[in-house]
C-alpha positions as CSV (number, residue, x, y, z in Angstrom):
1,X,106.1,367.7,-56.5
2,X,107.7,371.1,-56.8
3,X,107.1,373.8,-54.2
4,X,104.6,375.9,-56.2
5,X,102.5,372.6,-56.8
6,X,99.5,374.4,-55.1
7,X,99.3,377.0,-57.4
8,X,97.8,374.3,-59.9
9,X,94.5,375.0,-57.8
10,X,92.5,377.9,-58.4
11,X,92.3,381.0,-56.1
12,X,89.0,380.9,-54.7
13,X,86.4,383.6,-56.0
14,X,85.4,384.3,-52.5
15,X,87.8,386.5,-50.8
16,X,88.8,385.3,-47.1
17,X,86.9,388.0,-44.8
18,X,87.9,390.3,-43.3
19,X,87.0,390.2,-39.3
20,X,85.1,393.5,-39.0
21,X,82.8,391.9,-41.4
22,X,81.7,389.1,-40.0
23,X,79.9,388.3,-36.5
24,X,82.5,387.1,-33.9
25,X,80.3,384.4,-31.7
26,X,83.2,383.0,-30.2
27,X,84.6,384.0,-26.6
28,X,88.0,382.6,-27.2
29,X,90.8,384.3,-29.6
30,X,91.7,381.5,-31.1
31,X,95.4,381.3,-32.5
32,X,94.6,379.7,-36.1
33,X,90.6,380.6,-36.0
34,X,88.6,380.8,-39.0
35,X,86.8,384.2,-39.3
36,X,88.5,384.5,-42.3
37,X,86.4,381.4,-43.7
38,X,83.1,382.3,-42.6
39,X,81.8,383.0,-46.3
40,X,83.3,379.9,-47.8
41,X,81.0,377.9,-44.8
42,X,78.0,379.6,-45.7
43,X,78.3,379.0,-49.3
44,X,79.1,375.0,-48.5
45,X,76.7,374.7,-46.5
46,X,74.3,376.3,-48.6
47,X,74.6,374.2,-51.8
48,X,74.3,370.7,-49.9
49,X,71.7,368.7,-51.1
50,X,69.7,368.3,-48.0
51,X,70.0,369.9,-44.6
52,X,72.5,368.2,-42.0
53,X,71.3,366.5,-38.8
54,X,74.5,366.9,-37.8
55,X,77.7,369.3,-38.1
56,X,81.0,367.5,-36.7
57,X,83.8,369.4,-35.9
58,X,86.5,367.0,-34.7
59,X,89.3,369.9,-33.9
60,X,86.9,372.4,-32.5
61,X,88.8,375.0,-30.7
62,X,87.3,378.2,-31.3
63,X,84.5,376.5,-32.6
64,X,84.0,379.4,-35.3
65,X,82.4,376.8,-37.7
66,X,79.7,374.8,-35.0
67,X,78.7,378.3,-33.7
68,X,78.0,379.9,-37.4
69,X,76.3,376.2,-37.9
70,X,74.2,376.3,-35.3
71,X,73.2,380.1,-35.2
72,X,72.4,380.5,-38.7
73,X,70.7,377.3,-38.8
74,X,72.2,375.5,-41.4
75,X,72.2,372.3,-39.5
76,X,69.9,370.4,-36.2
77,X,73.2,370.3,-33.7
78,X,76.7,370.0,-33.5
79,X,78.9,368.0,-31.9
80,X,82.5,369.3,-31.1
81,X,85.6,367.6,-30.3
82,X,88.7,368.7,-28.5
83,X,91.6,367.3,-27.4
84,X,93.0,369.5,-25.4
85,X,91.4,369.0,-22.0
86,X,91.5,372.9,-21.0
87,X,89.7,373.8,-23.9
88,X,86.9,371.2,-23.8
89,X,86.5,372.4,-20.1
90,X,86.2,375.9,-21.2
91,X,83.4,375.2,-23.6
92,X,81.6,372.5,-21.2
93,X,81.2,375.2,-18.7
94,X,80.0,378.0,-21.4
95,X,77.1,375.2,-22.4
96,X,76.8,373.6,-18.5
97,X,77.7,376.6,-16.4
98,X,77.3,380.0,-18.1
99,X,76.2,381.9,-14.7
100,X,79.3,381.1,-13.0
101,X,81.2,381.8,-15.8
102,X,79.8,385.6,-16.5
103,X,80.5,386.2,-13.2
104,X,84.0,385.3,-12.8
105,X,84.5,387.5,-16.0
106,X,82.4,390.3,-14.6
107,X,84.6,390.5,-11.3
108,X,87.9,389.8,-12.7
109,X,90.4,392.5,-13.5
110,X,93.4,392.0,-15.0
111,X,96.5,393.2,-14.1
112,X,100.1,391.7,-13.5
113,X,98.6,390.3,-10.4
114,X,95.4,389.1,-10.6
115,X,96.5,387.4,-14.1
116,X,100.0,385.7,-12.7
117,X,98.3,384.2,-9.3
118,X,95.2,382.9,-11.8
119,X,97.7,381.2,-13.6
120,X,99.7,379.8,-11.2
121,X,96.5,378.8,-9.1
122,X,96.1,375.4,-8.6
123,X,92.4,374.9,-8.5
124,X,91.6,371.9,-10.4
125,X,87.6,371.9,-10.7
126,X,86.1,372.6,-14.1
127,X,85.2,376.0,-13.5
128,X,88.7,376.9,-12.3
129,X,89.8,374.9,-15.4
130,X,88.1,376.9,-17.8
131,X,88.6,380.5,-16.4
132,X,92.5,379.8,-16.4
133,X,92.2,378.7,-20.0
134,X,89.8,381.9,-20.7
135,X,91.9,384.3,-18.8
136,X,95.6,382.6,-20.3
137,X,93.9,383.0,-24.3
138,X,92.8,386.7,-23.2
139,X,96.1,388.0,-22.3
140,X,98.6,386.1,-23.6
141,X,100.2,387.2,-27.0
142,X,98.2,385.6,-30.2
143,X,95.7,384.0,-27.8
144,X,98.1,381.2,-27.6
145,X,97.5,378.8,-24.9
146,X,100.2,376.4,-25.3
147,X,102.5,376.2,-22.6
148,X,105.4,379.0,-23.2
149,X,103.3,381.4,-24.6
150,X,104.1,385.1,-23.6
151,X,101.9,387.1,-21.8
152,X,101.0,390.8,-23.6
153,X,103.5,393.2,-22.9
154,X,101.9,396.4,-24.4
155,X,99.2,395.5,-26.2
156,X,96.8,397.2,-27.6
157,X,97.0,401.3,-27.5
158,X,99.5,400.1,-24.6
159,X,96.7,398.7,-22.8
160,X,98.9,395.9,-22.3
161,X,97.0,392.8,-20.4
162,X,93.6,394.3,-20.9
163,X,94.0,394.8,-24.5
164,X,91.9,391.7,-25.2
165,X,90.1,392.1,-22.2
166,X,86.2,392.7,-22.9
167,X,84.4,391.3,-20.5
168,X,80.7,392.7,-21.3
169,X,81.2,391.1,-24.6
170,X,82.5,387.7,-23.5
171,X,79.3,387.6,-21.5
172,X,77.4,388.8,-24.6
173,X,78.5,386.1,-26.7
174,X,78.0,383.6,-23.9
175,X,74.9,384.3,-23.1
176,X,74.0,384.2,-27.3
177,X,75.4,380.7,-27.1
178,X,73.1,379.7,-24.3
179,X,70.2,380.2,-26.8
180,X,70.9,377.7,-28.6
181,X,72.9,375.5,-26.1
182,X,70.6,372.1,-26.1
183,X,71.8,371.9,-30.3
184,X,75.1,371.9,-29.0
185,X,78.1,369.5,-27.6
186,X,81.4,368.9,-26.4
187,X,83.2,365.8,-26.1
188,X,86.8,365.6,-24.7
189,X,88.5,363.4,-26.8
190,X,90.6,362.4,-30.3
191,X,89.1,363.9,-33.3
192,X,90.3,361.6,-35.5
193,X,88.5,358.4,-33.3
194,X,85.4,360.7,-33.7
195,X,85.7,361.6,-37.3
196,X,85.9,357.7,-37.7
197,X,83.0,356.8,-35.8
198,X,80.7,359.7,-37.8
199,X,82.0,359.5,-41.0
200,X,79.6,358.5,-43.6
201,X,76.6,358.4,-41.4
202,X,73.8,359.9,-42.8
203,X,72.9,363.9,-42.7
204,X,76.4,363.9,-41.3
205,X,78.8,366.9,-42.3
206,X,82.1,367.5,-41.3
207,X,84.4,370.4,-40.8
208,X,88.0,369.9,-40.7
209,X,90.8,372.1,-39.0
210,X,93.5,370.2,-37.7
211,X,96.8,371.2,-36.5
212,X,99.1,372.9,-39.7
213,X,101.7,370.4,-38.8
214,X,102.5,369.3,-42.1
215,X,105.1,370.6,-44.5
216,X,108.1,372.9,-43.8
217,X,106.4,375.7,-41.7
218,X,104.3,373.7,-39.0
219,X,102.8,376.6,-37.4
220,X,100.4,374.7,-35.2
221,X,103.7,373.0,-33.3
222,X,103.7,376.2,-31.2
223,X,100.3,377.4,-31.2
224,X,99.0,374.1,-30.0
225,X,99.6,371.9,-26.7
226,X,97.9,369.0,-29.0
227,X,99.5,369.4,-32.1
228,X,100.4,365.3,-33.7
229,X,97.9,364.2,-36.2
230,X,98.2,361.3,-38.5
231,X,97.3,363.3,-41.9
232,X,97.6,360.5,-44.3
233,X,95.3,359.3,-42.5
234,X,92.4,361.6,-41.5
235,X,92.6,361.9,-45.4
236,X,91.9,358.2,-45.7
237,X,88.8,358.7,-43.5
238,X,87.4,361.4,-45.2
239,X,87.8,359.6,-48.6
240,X,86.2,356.0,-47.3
241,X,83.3,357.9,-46.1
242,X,81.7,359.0,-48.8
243,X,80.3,362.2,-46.8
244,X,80.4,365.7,-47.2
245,X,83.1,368.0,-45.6
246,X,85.1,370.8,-45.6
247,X,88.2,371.5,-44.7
248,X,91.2,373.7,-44.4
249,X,95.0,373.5,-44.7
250,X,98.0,375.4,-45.0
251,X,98.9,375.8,-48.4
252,X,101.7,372.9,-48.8
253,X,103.4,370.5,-51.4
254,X,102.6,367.6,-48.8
255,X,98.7,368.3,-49.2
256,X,98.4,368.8,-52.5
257,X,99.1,365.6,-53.2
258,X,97.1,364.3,-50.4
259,X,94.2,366.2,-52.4
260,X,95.2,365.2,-55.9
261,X,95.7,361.1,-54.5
262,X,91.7,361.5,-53.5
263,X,90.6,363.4,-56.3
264,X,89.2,365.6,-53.5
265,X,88.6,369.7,-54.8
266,X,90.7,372.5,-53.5
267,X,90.6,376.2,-53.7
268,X,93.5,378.7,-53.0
269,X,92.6,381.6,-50.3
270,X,94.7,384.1,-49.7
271,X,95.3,385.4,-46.1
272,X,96.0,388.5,-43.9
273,X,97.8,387.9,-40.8
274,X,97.7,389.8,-37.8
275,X,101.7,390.7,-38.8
276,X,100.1,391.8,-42.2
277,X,101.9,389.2,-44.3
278,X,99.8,387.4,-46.5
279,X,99.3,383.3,-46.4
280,X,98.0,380.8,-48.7
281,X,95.3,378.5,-47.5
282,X,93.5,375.4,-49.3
283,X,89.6,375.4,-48.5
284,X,89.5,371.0,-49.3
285,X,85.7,369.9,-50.2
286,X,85.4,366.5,-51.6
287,X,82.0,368.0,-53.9
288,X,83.4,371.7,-55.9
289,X,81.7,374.4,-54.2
290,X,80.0,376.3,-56.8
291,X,82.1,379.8,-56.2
């Protein structure tokens, strides 16, 4: 397959969003997230033939897509999956122990200092677990928590390790989660074992970000700690289940035939970066989304 084989899908009539555009629900800066998808979601979700019991999102990180799920009530509850152990202890404490939380954020300030000895602390209970992971995706450059990530030098209007640093609206969009906190979950675990075990059960969606470790580029091999994924086969699941999804890849040779062996649907997205370069993106549905 040649290396513009992508461009045999169309470009999406919806335009990726732009982030002042669309409400930001989620405390973490995710490296990867999916503001940018937000109307694509809402127009999936939209056109399904009846209204989901459950959203799955088996590689949740931000979470972007359970949060806009939940709080725009386009499904009952959803169930989010992580791998990486930090981040499932970050959002276990935003559903389990938001008071503590707020008011680790409400003290903290940080400087050189205060940011290198929470780093390097070695408290090991939840809490501590998710503040480190809060405090390391606040300040580090990209929001990238994987280990070797560089902290922010200048930042922001030279604001350098508070540039990110917001803590009246972390605890804003905390305490928005807790309103709707009993339709959500967290489960530390492999989202491919979970997309296995939900696939194809009734008033069952899906949402599908996994690491962009296929292809030439690979970007998620340095933005992620977890980062292997079988793609061949979280394709094969997808296809044997017979259930709706959505989901999002980089635009890559490798993928499109992935999509073209399953007779899946894919649209083209074109993407800003933070750099200002522009990236394509395939938004995968196995039903065409009527655009």
């Amino acid at each position: 397959m040649s290396a513009d084989a992508t461009d045999e899908f169309p470009v999406s009539s919806i335009p990726a969003a732009n982030v002042s555009s669309v409400p930001l629900r989620s405390p973490l800066r995710y490296p990867g997230g999916k503001s940018w998808l937000i109307p694509h979601l809402r127009t999936w979700l939209s056109q399904l033939t009846e209204r989901p019991t459950i959203f799955l999102e088996p590689f949740c990180g931000g979470a972007t897509a359970s949060l806009l799920a939940i709080a725009e009530d386009y499904a009952d509850r959803a169930e989010m999956v992580e791998l990486d152990g930090s981040i499932a202890a970050f959002w276990t404490c935003v559903l389990e122990h938001p008071d503590e939380l707020c008011e680790r954020i409400e003290s903290f300030h940080p400087d050189s200092e205060s940011v290198d000895q929470l780093l390097g602390d070695t408290g090991d209970t939840i809490l501590d677990s998710a503040f480190r992971t809060l405090i390391r995706n606040r300040t580090s450059r990209a929001g990238i928590i994987a280990n070797g990530a560089a902290l922010l030098r200048s930042g922001e209007n030279g604001r350098g390790l508070e540039s990110r640093w917001y803590p009246q609206t972390l605890i804003n969009r905390i305490r928005d989660i807790q309103h709707n906190r009993h339709r959500l979950s967290i489960e530390c675990g492999d989202g491919l074992a979970q997309l296995n075990q939900y696939a194809g059960k009734p008033k069952t969606v899906i949402f599908v970000d996994p690491p962009y470790t296929m292809g030439s580029k690979q970007p998620g091999r340095r933005l992620y700690s977890y980062n292997e994924i079988d793609h061949a086969a979280l394709f094969e699941i997808l296809a044997a289940s017979n259930g709706e999804f959505l989901m999002t890849y980089n635009a890559d040779p490798h993928v499109s035939e992935l999509v073209q062996q399953y007779e899946f649907t894919a649209v083209r997205v074109a993407v800003k970066t933070a750099h200002a370069t522009v990236r394509n993106e395939l938004v995968i549905t196995r039903q065409r989304i009527d655009l």
